[in-house]
BALOBA-1460 file (C-alpha; in Angstrom, 3 decimals):
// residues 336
<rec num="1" residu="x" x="-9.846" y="-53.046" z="-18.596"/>
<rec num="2" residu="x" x="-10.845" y="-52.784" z="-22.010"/>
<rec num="3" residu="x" x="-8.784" y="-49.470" z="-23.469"/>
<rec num="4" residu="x" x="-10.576" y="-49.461" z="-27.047"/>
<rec num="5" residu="x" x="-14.097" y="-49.929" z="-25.172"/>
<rec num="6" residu="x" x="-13.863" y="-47.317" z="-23.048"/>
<rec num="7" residu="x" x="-12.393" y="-45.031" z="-25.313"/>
<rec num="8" residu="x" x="-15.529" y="-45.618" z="-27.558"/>
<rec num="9" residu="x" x="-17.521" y="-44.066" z="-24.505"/>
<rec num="10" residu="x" x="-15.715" y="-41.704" z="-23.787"/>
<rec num="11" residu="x" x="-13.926" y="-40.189" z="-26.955"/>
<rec num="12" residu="x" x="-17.079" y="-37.540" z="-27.303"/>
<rec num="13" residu="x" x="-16.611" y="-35.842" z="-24.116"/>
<rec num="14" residu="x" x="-13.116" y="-35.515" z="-24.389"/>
<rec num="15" residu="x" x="-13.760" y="-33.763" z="-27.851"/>
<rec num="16" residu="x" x="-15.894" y="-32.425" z="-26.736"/>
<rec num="17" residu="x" x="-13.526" y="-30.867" z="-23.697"/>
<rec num="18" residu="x" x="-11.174" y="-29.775" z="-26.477"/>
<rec num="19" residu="x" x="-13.285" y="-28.016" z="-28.232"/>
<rec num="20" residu="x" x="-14.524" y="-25.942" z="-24.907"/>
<rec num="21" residu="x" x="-10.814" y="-24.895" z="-24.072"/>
<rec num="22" residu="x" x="-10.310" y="-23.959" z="-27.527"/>
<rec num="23" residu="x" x="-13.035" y="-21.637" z="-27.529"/>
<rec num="24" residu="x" x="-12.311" y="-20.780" z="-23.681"/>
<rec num="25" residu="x" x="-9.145" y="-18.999" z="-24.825"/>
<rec num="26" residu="x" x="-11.893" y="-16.184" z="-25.996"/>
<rec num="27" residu="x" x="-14.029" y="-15.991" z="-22.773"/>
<rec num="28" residu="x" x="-16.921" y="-13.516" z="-24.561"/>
<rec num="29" residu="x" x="-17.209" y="-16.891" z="-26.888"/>
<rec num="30" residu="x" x="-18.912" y="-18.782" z="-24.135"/>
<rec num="31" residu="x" x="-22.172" y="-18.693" z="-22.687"/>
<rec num="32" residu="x" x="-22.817" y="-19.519" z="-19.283"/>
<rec num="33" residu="x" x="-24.573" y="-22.584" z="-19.897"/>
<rec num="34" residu="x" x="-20.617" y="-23.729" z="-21.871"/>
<rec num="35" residu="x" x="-19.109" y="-22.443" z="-18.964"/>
<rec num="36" residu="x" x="-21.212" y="-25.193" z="-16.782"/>
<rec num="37" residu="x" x="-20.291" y="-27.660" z="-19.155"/>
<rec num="38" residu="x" x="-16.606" y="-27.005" z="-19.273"/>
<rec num="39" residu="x" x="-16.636" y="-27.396" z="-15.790"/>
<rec num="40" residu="x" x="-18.337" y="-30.418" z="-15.778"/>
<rec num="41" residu="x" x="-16.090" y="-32.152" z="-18.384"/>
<rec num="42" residu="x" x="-13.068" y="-31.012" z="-17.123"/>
<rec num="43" residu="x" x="-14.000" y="-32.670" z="-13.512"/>
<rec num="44" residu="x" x="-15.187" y="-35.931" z="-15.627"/>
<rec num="45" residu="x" x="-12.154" y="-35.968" z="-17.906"/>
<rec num="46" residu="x" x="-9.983" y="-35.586" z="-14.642"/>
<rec num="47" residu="x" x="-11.380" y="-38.662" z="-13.033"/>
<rec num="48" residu="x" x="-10.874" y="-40.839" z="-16.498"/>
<rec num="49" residu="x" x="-7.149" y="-39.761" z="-16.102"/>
<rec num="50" residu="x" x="-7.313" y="-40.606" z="-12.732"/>
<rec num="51" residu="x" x="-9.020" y="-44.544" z="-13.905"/>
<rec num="52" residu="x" x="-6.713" y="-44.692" z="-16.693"/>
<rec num="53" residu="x" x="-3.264" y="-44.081" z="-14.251"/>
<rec num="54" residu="x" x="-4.542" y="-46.768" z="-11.954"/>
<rec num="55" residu="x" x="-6.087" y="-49.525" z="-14.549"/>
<rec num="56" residu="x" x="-4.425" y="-50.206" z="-17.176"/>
<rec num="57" residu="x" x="-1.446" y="-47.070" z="-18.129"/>
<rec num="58" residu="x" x="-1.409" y="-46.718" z="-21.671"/>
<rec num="59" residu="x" x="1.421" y="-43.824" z="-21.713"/>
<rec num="60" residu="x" x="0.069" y="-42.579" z="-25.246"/>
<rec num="61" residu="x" x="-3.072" y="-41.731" z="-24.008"/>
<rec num="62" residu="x" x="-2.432" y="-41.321" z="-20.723"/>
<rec num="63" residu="x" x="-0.271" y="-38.359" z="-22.057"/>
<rec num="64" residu="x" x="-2.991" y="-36.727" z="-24.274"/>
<rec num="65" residu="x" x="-5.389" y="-36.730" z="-21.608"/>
<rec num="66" residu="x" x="-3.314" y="-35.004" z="-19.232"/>
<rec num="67" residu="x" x="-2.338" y="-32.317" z="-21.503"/>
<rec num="68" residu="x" x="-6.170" y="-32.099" z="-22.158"/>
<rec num="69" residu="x" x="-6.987" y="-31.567" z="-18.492"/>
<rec num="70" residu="x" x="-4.148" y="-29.326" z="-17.689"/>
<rec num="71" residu="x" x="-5.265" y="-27.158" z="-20.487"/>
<rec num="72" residu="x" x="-8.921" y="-27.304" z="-18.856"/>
<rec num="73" residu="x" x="-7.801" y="-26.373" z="-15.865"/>
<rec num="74" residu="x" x="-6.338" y="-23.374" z="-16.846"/>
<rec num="75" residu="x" x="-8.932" y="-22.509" z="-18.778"/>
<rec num="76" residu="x" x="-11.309" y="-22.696" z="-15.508"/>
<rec num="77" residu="x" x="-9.174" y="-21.407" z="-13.269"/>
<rec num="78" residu="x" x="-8.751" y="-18.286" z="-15.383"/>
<rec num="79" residu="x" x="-5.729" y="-16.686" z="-17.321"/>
<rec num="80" residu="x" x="-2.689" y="-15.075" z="-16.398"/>
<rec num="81" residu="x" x="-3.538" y="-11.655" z="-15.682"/>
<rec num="82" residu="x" x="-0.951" y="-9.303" z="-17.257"/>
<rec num="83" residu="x" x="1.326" y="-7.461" z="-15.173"/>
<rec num="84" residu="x" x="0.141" y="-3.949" z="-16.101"/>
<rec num="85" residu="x" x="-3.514" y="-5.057" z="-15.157"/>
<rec num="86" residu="x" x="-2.002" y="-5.561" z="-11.713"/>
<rec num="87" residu="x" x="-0.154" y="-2.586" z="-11.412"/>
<rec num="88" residu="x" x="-3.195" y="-0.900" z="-12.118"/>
<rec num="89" residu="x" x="-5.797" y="-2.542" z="-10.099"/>
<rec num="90" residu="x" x="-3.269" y="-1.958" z="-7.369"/>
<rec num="91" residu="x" x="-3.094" y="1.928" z="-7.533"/>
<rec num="92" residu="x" x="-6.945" y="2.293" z="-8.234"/>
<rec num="93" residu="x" x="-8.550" y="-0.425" z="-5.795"/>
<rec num="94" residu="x" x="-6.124" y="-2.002" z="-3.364"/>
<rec num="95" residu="x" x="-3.744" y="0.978" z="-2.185"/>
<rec num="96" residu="x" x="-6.711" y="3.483" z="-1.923"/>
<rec num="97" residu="x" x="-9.030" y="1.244" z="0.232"/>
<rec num="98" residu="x" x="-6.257" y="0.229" z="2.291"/>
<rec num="99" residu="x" x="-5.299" y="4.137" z="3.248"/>
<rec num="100" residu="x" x="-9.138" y="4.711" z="3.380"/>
<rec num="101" residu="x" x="-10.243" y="1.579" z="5.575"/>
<rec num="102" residu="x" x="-7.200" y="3.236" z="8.204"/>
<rec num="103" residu="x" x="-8.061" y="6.738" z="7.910"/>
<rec num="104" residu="x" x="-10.046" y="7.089" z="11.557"/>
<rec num="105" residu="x" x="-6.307" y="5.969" z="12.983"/>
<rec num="106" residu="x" x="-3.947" y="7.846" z="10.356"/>
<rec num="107" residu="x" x="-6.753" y="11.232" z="10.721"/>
<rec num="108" residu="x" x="-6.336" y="10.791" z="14.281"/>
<rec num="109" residu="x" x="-2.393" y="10.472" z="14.076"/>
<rec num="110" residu="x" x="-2.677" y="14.160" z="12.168"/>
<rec num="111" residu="x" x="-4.726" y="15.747" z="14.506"/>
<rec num="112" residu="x" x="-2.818" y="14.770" z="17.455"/>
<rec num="113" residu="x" x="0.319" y="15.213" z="16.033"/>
<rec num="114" residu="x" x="0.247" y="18.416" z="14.415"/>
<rec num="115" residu="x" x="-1.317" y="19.639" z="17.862"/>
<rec num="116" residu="x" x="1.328" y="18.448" z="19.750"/>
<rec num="117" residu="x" x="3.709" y="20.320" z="16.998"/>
<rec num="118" residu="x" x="1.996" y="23.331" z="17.738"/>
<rec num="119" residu="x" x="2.315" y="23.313" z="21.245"/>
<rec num="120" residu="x" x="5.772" y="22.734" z="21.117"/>
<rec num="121" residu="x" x="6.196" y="25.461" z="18.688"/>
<rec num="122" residu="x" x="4.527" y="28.189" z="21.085"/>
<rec num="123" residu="x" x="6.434" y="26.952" z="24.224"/>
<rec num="124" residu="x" x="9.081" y="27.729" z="22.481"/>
<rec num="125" residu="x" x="8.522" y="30.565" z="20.699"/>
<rec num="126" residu="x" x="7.262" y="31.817" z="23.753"/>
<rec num="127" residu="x" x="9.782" y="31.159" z="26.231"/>
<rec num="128" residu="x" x="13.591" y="32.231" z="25.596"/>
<rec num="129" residu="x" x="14.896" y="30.184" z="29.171"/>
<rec num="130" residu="x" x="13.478" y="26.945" z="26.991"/>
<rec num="131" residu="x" x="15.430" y="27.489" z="23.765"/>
<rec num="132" residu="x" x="18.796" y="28.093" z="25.510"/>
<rec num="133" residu="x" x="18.220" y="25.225" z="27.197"/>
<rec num="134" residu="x" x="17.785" y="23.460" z="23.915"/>
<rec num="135" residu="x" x="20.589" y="24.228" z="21.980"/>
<rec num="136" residu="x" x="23.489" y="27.388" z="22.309"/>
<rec num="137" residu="x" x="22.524" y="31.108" z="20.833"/>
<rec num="138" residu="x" x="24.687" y="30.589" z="18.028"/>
<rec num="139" residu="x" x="23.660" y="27.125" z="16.742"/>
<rec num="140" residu="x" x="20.302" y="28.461" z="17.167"/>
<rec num="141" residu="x" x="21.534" y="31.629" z="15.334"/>
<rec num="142" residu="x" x="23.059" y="29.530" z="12.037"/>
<rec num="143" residu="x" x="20.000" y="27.728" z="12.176"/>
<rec num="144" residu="x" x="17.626" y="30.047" z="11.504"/>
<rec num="145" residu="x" x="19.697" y="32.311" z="9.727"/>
<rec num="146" residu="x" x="21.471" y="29.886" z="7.410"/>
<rec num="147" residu="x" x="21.368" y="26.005" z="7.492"/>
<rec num="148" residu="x" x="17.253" y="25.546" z="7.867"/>
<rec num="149" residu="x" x="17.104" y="27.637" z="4.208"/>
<rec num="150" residu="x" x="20.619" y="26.503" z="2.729"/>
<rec num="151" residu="x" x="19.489" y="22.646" z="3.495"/>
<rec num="152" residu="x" x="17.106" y="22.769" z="0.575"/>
<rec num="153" residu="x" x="19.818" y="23.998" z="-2.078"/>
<rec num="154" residu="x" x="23.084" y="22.582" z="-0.849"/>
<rec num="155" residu="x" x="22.682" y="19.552" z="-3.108"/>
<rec num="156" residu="x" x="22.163" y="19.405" z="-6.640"/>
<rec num="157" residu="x" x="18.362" y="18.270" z="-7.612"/>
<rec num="158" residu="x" x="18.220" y="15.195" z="-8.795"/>
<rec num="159" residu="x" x="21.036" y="14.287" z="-5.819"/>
<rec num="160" residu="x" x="18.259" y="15.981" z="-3.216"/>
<rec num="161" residu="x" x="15.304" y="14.403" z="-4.355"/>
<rec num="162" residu="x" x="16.763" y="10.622" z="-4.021"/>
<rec num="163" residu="x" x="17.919" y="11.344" z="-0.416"/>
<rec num="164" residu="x" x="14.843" y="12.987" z="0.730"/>
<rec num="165" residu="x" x="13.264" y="10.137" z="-0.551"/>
<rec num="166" residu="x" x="15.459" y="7.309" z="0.949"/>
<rec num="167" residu="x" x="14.697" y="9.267" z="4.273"/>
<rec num="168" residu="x" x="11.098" y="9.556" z="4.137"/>
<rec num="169" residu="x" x="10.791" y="6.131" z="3.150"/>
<rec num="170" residu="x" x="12.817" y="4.805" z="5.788"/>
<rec num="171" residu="x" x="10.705" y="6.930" z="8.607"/>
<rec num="172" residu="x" x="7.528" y="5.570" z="7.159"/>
<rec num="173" residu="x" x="8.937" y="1.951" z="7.326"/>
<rec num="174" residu="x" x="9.864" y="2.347" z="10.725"/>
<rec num="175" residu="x" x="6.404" y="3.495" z="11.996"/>
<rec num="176" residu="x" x="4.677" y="1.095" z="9.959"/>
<rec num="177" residu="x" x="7.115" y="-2.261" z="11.146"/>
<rec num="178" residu="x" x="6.638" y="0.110" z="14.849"/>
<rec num="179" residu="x" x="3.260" y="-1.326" z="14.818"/>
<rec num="180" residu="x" x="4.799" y="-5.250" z="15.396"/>
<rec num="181" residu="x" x="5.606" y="-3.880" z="18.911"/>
<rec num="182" residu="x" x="2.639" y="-3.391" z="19.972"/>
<rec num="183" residu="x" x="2.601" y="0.417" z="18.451"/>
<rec num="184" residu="x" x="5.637" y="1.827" z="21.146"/>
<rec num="185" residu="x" x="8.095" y="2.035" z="18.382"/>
<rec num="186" residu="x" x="5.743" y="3.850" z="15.587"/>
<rec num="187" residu="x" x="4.823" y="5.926" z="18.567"/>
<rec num="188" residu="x" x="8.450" y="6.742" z="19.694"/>
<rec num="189" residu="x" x="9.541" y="7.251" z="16.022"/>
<rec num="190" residu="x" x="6.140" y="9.770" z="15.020"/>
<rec num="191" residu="x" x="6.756" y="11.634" z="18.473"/>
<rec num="192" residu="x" x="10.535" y="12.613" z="17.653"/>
<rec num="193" residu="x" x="9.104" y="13.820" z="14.059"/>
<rec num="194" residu="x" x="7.015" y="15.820" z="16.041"/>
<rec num="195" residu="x" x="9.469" y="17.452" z="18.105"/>
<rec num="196" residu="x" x="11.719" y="18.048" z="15.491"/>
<rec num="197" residu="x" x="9.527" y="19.653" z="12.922"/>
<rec num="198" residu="x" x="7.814" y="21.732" z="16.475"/>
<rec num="199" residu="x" x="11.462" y="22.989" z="17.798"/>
<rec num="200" residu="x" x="12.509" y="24.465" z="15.096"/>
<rec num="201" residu="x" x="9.573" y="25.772" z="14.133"/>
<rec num="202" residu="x" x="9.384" y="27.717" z="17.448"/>
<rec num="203" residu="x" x="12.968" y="28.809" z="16.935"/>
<rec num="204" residu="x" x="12.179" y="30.389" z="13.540"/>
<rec num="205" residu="x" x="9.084" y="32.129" z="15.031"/>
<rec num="206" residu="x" x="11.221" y="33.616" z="17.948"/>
<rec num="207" residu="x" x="13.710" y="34.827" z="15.216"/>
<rec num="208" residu="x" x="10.569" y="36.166" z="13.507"/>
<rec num="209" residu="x" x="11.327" y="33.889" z="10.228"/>
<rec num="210" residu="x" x="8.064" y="32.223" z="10.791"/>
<rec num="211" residu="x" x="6.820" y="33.111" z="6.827"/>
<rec num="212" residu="x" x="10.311" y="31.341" z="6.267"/>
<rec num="213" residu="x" x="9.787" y="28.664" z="7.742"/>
<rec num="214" residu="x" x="5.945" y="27.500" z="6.408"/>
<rec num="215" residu="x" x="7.375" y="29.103" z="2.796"/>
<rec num="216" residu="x" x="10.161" y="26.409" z="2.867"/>
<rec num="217" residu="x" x="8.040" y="23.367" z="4.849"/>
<rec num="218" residu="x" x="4.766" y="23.997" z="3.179"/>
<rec num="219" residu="x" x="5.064" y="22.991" z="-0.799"/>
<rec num="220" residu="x" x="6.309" y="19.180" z="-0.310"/>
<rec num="221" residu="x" x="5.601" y="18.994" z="3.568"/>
<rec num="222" residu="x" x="2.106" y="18.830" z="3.968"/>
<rec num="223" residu="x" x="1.990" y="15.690" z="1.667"/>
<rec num="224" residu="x" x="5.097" y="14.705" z="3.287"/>
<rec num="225" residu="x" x="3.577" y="14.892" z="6.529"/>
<rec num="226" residu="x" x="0.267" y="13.128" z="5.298"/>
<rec num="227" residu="x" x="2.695" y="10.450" z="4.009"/>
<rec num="228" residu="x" x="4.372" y="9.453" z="7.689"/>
<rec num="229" residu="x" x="0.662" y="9.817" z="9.285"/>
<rec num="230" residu="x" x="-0.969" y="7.169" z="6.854"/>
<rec num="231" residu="x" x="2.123" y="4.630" z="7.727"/>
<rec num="232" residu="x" x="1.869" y="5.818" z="11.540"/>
<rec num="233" residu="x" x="-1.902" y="5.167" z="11.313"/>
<rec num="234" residu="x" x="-1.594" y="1.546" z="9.754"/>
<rec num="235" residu="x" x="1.687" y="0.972" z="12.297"/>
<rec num="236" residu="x" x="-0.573" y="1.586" z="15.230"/>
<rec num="237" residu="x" x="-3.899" y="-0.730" z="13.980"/>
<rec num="238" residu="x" x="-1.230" y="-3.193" z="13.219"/>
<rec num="239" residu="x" x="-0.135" y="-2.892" z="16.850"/>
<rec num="240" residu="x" x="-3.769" y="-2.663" z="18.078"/>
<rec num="241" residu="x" x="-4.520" y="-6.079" z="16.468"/>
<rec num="242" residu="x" x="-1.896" y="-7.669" z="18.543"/>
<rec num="243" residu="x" x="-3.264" y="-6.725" z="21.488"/>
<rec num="244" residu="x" x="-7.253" y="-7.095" z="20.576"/>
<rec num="245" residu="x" x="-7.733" y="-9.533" z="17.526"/>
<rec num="246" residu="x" x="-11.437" y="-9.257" z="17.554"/>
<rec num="247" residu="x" x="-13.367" y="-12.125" z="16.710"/>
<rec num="248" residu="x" x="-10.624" y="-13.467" z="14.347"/>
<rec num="249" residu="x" x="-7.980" y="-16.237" z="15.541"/>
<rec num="250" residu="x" x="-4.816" y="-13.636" z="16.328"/>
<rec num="251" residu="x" x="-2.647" y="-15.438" z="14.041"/>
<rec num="252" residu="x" x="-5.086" y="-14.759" z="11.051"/>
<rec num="253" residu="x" x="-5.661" y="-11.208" z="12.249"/>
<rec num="254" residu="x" x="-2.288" y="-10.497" z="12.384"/>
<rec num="255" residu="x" x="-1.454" y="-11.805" z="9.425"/>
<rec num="256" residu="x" x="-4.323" y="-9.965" z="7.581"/>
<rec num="257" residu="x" x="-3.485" y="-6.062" z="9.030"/>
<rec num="258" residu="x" x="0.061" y="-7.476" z="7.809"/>
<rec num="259" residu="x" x="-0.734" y="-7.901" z="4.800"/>
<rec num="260" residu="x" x="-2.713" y="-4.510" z="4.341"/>
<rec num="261" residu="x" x="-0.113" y="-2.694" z="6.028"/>
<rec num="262" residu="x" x="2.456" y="-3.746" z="3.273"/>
<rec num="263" residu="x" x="0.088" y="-2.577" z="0.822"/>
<rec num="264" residu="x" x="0.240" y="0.352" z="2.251"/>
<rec num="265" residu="x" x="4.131" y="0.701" z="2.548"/>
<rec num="266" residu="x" x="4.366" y="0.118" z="-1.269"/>
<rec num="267" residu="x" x="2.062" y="2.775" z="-2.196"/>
<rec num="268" residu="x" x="3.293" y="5.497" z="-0.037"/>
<rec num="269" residu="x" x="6.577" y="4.713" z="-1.913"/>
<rec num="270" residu="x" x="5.743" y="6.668" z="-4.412"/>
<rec num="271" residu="x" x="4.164" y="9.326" z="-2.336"/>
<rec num="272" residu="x" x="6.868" y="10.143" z="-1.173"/>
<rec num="273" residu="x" x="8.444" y="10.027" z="-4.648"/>
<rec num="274" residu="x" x="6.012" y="12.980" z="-5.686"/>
<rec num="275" residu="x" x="6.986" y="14.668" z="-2.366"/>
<rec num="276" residu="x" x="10.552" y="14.373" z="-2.838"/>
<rec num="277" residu="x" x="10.671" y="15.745" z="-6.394"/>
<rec num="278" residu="x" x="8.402" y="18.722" z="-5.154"/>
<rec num="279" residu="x" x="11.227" y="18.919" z="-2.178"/>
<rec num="280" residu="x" x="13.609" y="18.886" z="-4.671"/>
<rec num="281" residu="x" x="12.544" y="21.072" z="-7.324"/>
<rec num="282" residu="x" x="9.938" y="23.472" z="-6.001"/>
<rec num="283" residu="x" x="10.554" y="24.066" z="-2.611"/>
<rec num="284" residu="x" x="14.146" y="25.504" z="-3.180"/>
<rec num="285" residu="x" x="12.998" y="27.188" z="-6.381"/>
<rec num="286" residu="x" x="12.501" y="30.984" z="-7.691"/>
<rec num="287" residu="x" x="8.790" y="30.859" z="-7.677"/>
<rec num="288" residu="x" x="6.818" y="32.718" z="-5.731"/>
<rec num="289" residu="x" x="6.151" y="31.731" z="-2.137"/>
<rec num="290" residu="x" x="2.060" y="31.178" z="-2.622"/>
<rec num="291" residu="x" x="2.890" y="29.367" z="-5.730"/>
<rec num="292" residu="x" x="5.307" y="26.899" z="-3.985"/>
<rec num="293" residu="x" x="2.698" y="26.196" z="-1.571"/>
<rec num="294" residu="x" x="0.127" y="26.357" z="-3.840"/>
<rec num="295" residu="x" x="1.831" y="23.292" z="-5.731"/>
<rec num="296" residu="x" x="1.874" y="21.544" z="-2.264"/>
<rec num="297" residu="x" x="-1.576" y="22.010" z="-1.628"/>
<rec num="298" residu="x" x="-2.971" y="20.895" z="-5.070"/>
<rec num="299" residu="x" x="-0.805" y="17.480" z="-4.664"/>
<rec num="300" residu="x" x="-2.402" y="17.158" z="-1.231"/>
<rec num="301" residu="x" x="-5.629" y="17.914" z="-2.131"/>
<rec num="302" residu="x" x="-4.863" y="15.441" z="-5.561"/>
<rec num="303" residu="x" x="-4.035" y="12.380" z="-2.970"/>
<rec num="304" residu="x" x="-7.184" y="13.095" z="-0.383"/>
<rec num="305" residu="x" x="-9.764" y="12.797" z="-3.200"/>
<rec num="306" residu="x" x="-7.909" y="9.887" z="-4.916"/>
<rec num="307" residu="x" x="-8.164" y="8.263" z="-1.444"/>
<rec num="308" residu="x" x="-12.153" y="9.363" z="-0.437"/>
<rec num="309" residu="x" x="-13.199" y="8.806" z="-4.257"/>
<rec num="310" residu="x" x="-11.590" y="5.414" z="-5.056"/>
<rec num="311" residu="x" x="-10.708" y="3.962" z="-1.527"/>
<rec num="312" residu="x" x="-14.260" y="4.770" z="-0.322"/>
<rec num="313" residu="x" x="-16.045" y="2.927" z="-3.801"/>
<rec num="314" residu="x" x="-13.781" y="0.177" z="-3.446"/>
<rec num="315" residu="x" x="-14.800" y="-0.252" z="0.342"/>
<rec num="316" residu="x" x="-18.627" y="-0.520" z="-0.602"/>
<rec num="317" residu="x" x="-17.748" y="-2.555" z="-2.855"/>
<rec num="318" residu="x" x="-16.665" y="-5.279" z="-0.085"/>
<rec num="319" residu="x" x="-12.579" y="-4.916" z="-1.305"/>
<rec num="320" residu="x" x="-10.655" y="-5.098" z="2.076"/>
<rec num="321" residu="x" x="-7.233" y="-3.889" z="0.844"/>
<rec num="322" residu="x" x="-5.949" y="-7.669" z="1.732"/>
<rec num="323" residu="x" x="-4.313" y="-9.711" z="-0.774"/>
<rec num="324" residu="x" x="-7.000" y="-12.239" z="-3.071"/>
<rec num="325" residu="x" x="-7.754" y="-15.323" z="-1.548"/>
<rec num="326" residu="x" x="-5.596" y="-17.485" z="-3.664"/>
<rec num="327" residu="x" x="-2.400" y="-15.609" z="-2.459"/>
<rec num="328" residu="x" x="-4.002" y="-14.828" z="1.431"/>
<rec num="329" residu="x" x="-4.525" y="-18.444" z="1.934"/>
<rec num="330" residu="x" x="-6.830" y="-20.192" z="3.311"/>
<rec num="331" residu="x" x="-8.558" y="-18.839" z="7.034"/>
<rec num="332" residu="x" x="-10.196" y="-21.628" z="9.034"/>
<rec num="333" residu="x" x="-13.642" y="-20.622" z="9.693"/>
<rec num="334" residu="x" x="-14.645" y="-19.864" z="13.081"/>
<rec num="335" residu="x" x="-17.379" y="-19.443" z="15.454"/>
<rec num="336" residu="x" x="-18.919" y="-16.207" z="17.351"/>
């Protein structure tokens, strides 16, 4: 093979190249008709390498040329895309239209749940046989009189707000892993929430500290609440995909929900941050009791239309919530 001959041919294109990636570095810079072209060299460029490697080695420009078509390829393939740009498409695309595109099973998880709460609330309220049966008259008695309120201010602030936080975050991970068997664990787990928060709410209505008891639950509990229903929703279409797939191979239905659902656990991290801090520092605070819950109910409200205003325009826009393609992986097409 002739090096200085085919050189000669070639030299213009790979200037050519150089100049493209040069300019590439600026994307406005190039038109789409350069952008065709860069393509095109780099893929010609590529395959001289490849010649050159196999034919006759010369290492000097053997080297050059790589560097020249690792360059292009980075310049195709896009740049890095900085770390805040992530962050930020994460919390304004990816987290909100994975909470939205699971809201018919974390809505439902709400409904049901608080129902059930309720229920269990009146029964007991209602029915003095059932609460002795649940606990003696004078736990019941330091419960409602003392360790329900003093469990908001035994701790110093900062102190409280990490803990709550650990706590909540561990109950959402368990619902939302719960969904791996087949939904009985996030079931089991959102079912003795439930109970709890229904029991001693019918004990503080029989000892006729009801106002107490929403005054205290209210400000950080309804987003709380919201919190451990979006992770029970995701757990159980996690667990509903292992049992019906759809039209997807399991494996890659699985995985995908997976995927999702993890997107979900990191956002509702720092939920539960904001709920903690409002546990923290305005539940157990002097302000008034409507402006305590008032507090709560403007950080609900806050995450709902974050959720139905971006989550919903992201999901007409086609975004799934799932990771992008080049970190998914590759699905094999199939049939039906």
């Amino acid at each position: 093979m002739d090096i200085d001959a085919f050189v000669a041919v070639h030299a213009g294109e790979w200037a050519r190249l150089e100049k493209l990636v040069r300019r590439a570095r600026r994307p406005r810079r190039l038109s789409g008709a350069e952008i065709d072209e860069l393509v095109l060299l780099y893929q010609r460029v590529a395959t001289h390498l490849s010649i050159l490697q196999t034919r006759s080695p010369d290492p000097v420009l053997v080297a050059r040329l790589s560097r020249l078509v690792a360059n292009a390829r980075a310049a195709v393939a896009g740049a890095h895309v900085p770390a805040w740009r992530t962050i930020a498409s994460f919390f304004t695309v990816t987290f909100p239209v994975a909470v939205y595109r699971s809201r018919r099973w974390w809505v439902t998880c709400a409904l049901v749940s608080l129902a059930v709460a309720f229920a269990l609330g009146l029964w007991v309220d209602t029915h003095p046989d059932v609460q002795r049966s649940l606990a003696p008259p004078n736990e019941v008695r330091d419960l409602v009189n003392h360790q329900f309120a003093d469990y908001y201010s035994a701790h110093p602030a900062h102190d409280f707000a990490a803990q709550v936080w650990t706590n909540n975050v561990w109950v959402s991970a368990e619902v939302l892993v719960g969904g791996l068997t087949f939904g009985l664990l996030t079931i089991y787990s959102l079912l003795a929430n439930v109970v709890n928060v229904g029991v001693i709410g019918g004990f503080m209505a029989a000892a006729g500290k009801l106002g107490l008891f929403f005054g205290l639950l209210a400000p950080h509990g309804v987003l709380e609440l919201t919190a451990v229903f979006v992770a029970s929703g995701a757990g159980l279409r996690l667990g509903w995909t292992t049992i019906d797939p759809g039209p997807r191979p399991r494996a890659d239905a699985i995985a995908q929900e997976g995927r999702s659902t993890v997107v979900i656990a990191l956002g509702l991290v720092f939920v539960l941050a904001i709920s903690g801090v409002i546990e923290a520092f305005v539940t157990p605070s002097g302000l008034p009791t409507w402006a305590r819950i008032g507090i709560g109910l403007v950080a609900e409200a806050a995450f709902l239309t974050y959720v139905w205003t971006l989550g919903r325009r992201a999901a007409l826009a086609g975004v799934t919530g799932d990771l992008e393609e080049d970190l998914a992986g590759a699905v094999q097409p199939v049939s039906g």
